[in-house]
C-alpha positions, 0 to 999 in steps of 0.5 A: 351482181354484187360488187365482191363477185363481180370484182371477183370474176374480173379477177378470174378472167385476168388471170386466165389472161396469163395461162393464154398469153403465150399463144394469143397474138403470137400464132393463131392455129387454122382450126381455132374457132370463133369461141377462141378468138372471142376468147382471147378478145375478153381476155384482153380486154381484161388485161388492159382493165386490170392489174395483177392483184385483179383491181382496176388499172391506177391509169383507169382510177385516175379517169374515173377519180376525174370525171367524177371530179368534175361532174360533182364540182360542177353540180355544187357550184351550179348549186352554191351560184343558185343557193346564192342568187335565191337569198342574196341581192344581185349587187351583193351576190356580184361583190361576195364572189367578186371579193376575197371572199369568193376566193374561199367560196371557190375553194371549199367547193373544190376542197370538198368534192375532192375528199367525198370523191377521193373516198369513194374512189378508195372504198369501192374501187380499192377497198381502202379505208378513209385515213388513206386518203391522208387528211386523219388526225393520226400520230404526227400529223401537227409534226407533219404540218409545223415542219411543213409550215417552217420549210415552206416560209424558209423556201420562198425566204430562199428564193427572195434572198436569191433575187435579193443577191443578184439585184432583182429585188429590194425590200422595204417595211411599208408605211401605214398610217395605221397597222390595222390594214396590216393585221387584217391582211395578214389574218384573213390572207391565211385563210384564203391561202389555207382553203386554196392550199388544201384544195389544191393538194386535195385535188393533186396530192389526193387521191390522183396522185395517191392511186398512181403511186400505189402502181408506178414510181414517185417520178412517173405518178407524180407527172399526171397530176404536177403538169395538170397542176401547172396548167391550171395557172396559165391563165393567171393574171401577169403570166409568164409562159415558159417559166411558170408552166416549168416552176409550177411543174416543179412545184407539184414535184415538190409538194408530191415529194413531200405527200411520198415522204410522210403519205400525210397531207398534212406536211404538203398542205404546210408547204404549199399555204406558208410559202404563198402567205409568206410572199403575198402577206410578208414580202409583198410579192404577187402570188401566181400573179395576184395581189388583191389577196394581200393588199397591205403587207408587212413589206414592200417589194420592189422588183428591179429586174431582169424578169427572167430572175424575178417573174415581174408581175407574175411574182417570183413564180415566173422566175429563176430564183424560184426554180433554183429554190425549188429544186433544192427544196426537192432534194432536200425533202427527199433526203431529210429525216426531218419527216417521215411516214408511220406504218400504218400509212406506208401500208395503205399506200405504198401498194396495191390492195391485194383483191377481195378474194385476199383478206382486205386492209383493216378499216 
């Protein structure tokens, strides 16, 4: 069966749903026969599928958006380990993925499924076009991306004064023989934090949490994917419990405020890369626990405590000092005019695609 009547005849049982609500669960008349009921049960099996534009429920495009995630990443790292181990000595295969450059390697091949995966999705289970996902070169997008880039920097600068002023934290320019490891660290921790941070929005601010929005308000879509997010950095090195699952949350509310405000990945992506380059590579501070990435920045911190003001080892993550940031960074995204969306993307993303007996959105 084709797609289109198939979608279309899914569309025709939950609507029908409707005509038969009143009654079905209600009332059951004595006389009503075996068709009936069987009836009624397609019906709302129907229902609980789909949506009123006869489309697959946001909840289940999001768990199909995830299995199929999964499923890919796992296949193309299996594939990336076998690739490697085939062409590489064993020593040398151990240290690329041991060094920064694992890092990157690991990166691309969450980056990528994620896009493939959020394509699809959109085509064949919404019938929207690929710039819907958010990473086309559209009007604005350097806009969206300099803004983002210049709000991230200033946050993280935010939070480190605010440790700065309540005595958590001190900052030196540290001494090199010589400025090379300096410039080295500076240019390729961009990189790593560059592909780390488009895979990560990739994964949350993409099409998982894109689909949700189509459906339910910006602070109940963005709760499947923040929390998701703020779990996948428990097991970083240094953590901190309560306050890094709390600041990560935050932080996938911050950054999914901002994908809402321009539907552009674009100005999240800026956020996210420039806020972990300049507390690993300026301030010298660990990001998410790790310090291997910038191991010669421009700066020294030196964190006098209390840790639950400066996140300790774990970085300004686990810290108070970034929840306030966090939380003003949020407001203040949410309210500026800095940004904006065009309304090309509004369209794509603001609601759902009505179903295929509707004309659908223009490629």
């Amino acid at each position: 069966m084709q797609g289109t009547e198939f979608t279309t005849r899914l569309r025709t049982g939950a609507c029908e749903f409707g005509d038969r609500a009143a009654s079905f669960g209600y009332s059951v008349d004595s006389s009503e026969n075996s068709t009936g009921t069987l009836m009624n049960i397609t019906n709302l099996f129907f229902y609980v599928l789909l949506n009123r534009v006869g489309r697959l429920r946001s909840g289940w495009r999001f768990a199909v958006f995830a299995l199929a995630y999964i499923v890919t990443v796992l296949a193309l790292w299996m594939a990336l380990q076998l690739a490697l181990a085939s062409v590489l000595p064993a020593r040398l295969h151990d240290w690329l993925l041991g060094s920064n450059w694992g890092f990157v390697l690991q990166s691309v091949a969450l980056f990528i499924p994620a896009v493939l995966v959020g394509w699809m999705c959109n085509y064949a289970l919404e019938d929207l076009p690929r710039r819907a996902l958010g990473w086309t070169f559209q009007s604005g997008w350097p806009r969206d991306l300099a803004a983002g880039l210049l709000l991230g920097a200033a946050s993280n600068v935010l939070a480190a004064l605010i440790a700065v002023v309540f005595g958590g934290m001190r900052f030196t320019l540290a001494a090199h023989a010589s400025w090379l490891p300096v410039w080295q660290t500076l240019l390729f921790s961009a990189l790593v934090f560059l592909c780390g941070a488009a895979a990560e929005e990739t994964m949350f601010r993409g099409y998982p949490f894109q689909t949700l929005l189509r459906s339910w308000p910006v602070w109940i879509a963005l709760l499947p994917t923040s929390v998701p997010f703020a779990l996948g950095h428990f097991y970083n090195p240094n953590v901190a419990p309560g306050f890094t699952i709390a600041n990560t949350v935050l932080a996938g509310a911050w950054l999914a405020v901002a994908y809402s405000r321009t539907r552009s990945l674009w100005f999240p992506l800026g956020l996210h890369w420039s806020w972990n380059w300049t507390m690993g590579a300026l301030l010298g501070i660990p990001v998410s626990g790790i310090t291997k990435i910038t191991p010669e920045p421009l700066l020294r911190a030196t964190d006098a405590g209390p840790f639950w003001l400066t996140g300790g080892t774990y970085g300004l993550e686990g810290g108070a000092a970034c929840t306030v940031t966090l939380l003003l960074a949020t407001l203040f995204i949410w309210r500026t005019r800095l940004v904006s969306a065009n309304e090309e993307l509004k369209q794509l993303t603001s609601e759902e695609n009505p179903g295929p007996s509707v004309a659908p959105l223009e490629r």
